[in-house]
N, C-alpha and C positions, 0 to 999 in steps of 0.2 A: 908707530901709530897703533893704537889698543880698539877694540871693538867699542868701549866707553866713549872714545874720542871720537870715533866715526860715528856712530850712532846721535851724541848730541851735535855731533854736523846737519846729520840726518835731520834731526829735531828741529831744527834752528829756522832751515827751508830757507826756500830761495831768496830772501828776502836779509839775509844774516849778507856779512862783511867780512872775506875770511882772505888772507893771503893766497895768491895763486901757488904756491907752495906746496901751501897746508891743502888745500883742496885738492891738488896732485895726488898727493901722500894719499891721502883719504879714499880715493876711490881707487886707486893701486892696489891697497887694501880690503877694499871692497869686491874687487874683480877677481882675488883669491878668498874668500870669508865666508863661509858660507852662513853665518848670520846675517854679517851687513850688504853682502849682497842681494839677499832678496830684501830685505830691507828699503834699500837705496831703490830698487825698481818698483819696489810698491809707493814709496814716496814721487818716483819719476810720472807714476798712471796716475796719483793723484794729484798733480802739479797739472798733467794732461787735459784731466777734468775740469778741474778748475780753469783754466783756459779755455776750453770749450764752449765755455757759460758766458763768455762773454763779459763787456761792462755793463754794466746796469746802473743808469742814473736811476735817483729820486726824483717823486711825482717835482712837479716845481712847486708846489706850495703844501709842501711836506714840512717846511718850516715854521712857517704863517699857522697851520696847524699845530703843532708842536707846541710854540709858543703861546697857542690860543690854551691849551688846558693848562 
């Protein structure tokens, strides 16, 4: 596993589809790196934040609007 490879794991965020393998590998890698390590934990505070914020609907007639202009 190359710093390139963890890094666009990194990139990809929670939301990517990776074999539990590869995600092993990746932070194995990460836990000795010291690029992708801090890396991976500034991606982990801001995963943090974003969850903190909550869901947030739209007004309900945010649509009805939308469509009016």
């Amino acid at each position: 596993m190359t710093c390139a490879h963890v890094l666009d794991l990194i990139d990809a965020g929670p939301f990517a589809v990776h074999p539990a393998g590869h995600l092993a590998a990746a932070r194995a890698h990460a836990l000795e790196c010291a690029t992708c390590g801090p890396a991976l934990a500034m991606m982990r505070q801001v995963e943090g934040g974003l969850r903190a914020l909550g869901d947030h609907l739209p007004a309900p007639d945010l649509r009805t609007a939308l469509l009016a202009r």
